[in-house]
C-alpha positions in Angstrom: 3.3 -16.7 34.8 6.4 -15.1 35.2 9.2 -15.1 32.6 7.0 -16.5 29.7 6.9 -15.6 26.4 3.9 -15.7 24.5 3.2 -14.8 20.5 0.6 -15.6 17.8 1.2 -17.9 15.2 -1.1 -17.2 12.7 -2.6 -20.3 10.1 -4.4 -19.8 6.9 -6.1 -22.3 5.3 -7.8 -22.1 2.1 -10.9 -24.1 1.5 -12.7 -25.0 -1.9 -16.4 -26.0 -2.8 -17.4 -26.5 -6.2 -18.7 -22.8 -6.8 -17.6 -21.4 -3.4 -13.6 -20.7 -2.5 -12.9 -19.4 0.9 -10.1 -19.1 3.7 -9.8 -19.6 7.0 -7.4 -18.3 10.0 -6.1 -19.6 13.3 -4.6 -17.5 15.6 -2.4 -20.3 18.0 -0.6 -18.9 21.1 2.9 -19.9 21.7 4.8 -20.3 24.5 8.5 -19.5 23.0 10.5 -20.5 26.4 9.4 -24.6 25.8 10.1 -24.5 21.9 10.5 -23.0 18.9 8.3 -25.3 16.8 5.0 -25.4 16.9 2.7 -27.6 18.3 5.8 -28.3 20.8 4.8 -24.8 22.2 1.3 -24.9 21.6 -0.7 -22.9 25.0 -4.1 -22.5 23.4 -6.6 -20.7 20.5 -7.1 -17.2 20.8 -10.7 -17.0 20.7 -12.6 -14.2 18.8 -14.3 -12.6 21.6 -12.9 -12.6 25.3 -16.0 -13.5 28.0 -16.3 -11.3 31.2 -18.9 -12.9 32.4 -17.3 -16.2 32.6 -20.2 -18.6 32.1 -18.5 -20.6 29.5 -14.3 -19.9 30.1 -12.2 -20.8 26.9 -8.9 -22.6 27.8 -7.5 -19.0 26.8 -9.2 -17.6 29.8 -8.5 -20.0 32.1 -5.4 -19.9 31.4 -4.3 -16.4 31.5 -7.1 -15.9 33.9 -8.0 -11.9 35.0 -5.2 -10.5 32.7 -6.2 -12.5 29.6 -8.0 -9.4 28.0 -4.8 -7.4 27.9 -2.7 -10.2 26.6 -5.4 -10.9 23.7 -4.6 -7.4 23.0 -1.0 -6.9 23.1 -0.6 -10.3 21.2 -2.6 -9.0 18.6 -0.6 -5.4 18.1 2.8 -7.2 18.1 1.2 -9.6 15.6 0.2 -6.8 13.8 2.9 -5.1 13.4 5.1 -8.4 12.4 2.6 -9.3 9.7 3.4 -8.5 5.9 -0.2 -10.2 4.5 -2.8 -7.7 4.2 -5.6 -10.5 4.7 -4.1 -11.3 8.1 -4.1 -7.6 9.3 -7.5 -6.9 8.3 -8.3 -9.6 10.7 -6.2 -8.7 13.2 -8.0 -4.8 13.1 -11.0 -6.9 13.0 -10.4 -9.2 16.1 -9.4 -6.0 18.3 -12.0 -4.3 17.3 -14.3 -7.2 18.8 -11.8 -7.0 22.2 -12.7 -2.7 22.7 -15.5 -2.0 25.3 -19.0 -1.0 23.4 -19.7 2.6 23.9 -22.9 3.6 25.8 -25.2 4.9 22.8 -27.5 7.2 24.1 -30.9 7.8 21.8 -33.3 10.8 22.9 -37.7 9.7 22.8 -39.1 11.3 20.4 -41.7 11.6 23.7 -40.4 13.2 26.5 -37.1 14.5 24.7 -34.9 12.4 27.7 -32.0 10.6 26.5 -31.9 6.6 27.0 -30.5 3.7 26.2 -32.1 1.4 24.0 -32.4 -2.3 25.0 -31.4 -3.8 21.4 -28.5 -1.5 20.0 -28.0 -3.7 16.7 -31.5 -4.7 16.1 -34.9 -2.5 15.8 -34.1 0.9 16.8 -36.3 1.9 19.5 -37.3 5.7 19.2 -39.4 6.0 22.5 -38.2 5.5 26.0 -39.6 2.2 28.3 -41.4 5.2 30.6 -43.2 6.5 27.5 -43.7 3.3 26.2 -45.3 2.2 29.8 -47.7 5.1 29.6 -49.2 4.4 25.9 -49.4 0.9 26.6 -51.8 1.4 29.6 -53.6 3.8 27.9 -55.0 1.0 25.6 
């Protein structure tokens, strides 16, 4: 993919119910060398969360392949700083946000004092380690 140019066109669509008023936004990328108007230059969606694992590809991935990661990312700072709608850069923040690693969060057993990491970070909190937690269990 040499000698391409790719940015983010950005869509926002409002949506009305009868009690209920919403909006939504697409985040096309563009492949400015075959056109200037979209969907001429239409490559794919940028998808909300980039898979390493690779058990379902998007067409993003497949088609930027190893180095799609860092393109979602530097399409989403140039868009950012292009972008006059305050809406659209809260999403923006939002969707790089999703792209950054998650850190390693490291909880100490109330038990045996050793640092471990839990096995649901967003869920229940677990306080005691899986050793500790192995050792009370058998003792029932």
């Amino acid at each position: 993919m040499v000698d391409v140019d790719f940015k983010l066109r950005i869509f926002k669509r409002d949506y009305t119910n009868d009690h209920v008023a919403w909006n939504h936004l697409r985040f096309a990328v563009v492949d400015l060398h075959k056109s200037e108007d979209y969907p001429s230059n239409f490559v794919s969606m940028l998808p909300m969360r980039i898979d390493s694992d690779g058990k379902m590809p998007s067409i993003f991935t497949k088609f930027f392949g190893p180095k799609s990661l860092e393109t979602a990312r530097r399409l989403l700072k140039e868009a950012l700083k292009t972008e006059d709608d305050s809406e659209i850069k809260a999403e923006i923040k939002r969707r790089l946000n999703l792209l950054e690693p998650n850190p390693v969060i490291q909880i100490k057993c109330v038990v045996c004092k050793k640092f471990f990491r839990t096995q649901k970070e967003r869920a229940f909190k677990q306080k005691i380690c899986p050793e500790c937690m192995k050792r009370y269990r058998s003792q029932e």
